[in-house]
Backbone as JSON, one array per atom type, in Angstrom:
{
  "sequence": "XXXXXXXXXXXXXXXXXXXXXXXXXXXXXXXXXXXXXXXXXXXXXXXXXXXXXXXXXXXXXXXX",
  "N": [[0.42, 22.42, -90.86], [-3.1, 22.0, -92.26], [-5.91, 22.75, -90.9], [-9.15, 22.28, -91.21], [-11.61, 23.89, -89.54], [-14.35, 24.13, -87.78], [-15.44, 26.89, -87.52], [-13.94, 28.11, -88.89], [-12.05, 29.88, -86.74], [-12.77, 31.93, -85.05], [-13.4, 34.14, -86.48], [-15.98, 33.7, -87.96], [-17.52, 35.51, -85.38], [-16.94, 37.79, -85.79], [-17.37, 41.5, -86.31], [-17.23, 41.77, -88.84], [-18.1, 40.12, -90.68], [-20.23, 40.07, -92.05], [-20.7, 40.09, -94.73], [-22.0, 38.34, -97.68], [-19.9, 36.14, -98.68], [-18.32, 35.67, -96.58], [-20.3, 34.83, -94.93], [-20.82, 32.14, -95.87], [-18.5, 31.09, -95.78], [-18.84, 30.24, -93.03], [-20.51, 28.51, -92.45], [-20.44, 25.01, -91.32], [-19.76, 22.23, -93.17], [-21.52, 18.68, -94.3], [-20.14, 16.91, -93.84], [-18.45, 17.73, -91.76], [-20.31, 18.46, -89.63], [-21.68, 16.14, -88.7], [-19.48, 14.7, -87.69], [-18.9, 16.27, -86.03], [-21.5, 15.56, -84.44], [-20.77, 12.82, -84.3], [-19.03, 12.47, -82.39], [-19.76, 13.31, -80.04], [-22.1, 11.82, -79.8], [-20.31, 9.77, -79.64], [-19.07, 10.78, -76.92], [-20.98, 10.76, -74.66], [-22.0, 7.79, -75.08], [-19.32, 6.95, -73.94], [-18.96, 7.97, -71.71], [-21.54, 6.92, -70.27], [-21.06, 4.06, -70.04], [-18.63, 4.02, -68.95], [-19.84, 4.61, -66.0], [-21.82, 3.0, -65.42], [-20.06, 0.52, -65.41], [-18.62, 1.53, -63.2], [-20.55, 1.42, -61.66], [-21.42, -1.32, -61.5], [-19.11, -2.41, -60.77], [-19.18, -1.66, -57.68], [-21.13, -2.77, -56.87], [-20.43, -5.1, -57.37], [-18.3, -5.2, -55.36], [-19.52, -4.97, -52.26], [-21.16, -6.71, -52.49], [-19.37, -9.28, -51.9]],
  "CA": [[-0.7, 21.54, -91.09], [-4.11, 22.8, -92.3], [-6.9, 22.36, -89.98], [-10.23, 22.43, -91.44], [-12.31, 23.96, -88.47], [-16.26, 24.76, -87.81], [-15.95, 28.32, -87.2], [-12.74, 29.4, -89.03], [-11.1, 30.51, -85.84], [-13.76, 32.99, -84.58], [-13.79, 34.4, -87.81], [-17.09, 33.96, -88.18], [-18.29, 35.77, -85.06], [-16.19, 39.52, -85.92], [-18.23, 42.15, -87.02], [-16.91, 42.09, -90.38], [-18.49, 38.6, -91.14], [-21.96, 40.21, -92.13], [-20.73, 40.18, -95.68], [-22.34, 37.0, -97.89], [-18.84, 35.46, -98.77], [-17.75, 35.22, -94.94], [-21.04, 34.25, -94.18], [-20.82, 30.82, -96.74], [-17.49, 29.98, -95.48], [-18.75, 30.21, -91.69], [-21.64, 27.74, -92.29], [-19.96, 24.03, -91.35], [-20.25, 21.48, -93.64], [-22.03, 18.73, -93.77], [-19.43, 16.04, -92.91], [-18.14, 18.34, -90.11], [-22.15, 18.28, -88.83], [-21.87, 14.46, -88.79], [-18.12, 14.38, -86.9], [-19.58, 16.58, -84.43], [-22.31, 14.75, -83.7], [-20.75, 11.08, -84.2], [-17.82, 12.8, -81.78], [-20.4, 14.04, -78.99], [-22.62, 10.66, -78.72], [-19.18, 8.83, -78.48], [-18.38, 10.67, -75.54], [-21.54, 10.18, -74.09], [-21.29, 6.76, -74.93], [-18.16, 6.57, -73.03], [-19.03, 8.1, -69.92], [-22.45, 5.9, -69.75], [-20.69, 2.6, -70.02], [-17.99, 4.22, -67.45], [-20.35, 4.67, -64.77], [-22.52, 1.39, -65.04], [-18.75, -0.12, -64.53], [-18.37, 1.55, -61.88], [-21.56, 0.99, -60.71], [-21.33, -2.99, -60.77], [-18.11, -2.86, -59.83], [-19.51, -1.55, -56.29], [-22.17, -3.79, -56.21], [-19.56, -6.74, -56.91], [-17.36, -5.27, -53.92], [-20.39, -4.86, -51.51], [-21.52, -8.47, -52.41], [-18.06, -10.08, -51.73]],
  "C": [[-1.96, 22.37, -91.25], [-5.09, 21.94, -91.79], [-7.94, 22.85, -90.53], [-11.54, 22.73, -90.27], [-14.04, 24.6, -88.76], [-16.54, 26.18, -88.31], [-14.68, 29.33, -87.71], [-11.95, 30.44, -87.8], [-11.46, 32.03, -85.25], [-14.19, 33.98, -85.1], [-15.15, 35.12, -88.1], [-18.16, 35.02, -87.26], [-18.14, 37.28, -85.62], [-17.33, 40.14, -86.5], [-17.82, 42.59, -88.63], [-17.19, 40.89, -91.28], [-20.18, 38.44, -91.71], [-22.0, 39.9, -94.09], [-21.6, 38.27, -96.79], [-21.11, 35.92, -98.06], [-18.44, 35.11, -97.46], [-18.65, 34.63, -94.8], [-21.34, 32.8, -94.76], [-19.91, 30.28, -96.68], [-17.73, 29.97, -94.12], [-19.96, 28.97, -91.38], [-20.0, 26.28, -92.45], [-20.35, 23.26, -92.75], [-21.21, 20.4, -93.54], [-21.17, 16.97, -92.85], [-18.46, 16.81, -91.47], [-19.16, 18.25, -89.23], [-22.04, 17.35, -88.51], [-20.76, 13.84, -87.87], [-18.84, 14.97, -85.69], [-20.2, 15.78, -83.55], [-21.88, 13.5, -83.43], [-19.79, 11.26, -82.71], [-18.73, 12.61, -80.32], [-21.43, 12.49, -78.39], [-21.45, 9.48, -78.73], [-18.95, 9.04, -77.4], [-19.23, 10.86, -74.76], [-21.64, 8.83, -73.68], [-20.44, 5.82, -73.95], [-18.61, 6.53, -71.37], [-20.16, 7.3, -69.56], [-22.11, 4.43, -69.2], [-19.44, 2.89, -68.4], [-18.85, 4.17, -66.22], [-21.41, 3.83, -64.82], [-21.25, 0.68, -64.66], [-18.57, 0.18, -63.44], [-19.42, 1.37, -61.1], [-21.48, -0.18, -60.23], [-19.96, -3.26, -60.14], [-17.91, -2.57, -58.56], [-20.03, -2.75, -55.87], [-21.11, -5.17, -56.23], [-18.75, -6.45, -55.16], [-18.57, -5.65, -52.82], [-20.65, -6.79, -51.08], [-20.56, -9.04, -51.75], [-17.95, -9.53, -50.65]]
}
């Protein structure tokens, strides 16, 4: 399977990546820019809504 990754597989950091051709396939795109980011405030997202659940679901126990 080919995996289209950010950083070419560390590729980009080697010291043999100074050349301009390495350095134009080490730049992301800009729908990889856009996954990142849509990726990163999902899983903020996530964990916000997780821990207001668990928040009210104290305050319901407490109450009861």
């Amino acid at each position: 399977a080919y995996v289209d990754t950010v950083t070419l597989g560390g590729l980009c950091s080697s010291p043999l990546a100074g050349g301009p051709l390495l350095s134009a396939l080490c730049r992301p795109a800009g729908a990889q820019a856009a996954a990142l980011v849509f990726l990163f405030l999902t899983a903020l997202l996530y964990l916000a809504s997780s821990i207001v659940c668990i928040r009210m679901w104290r305050h319901e126990a407490a109450r009861r």
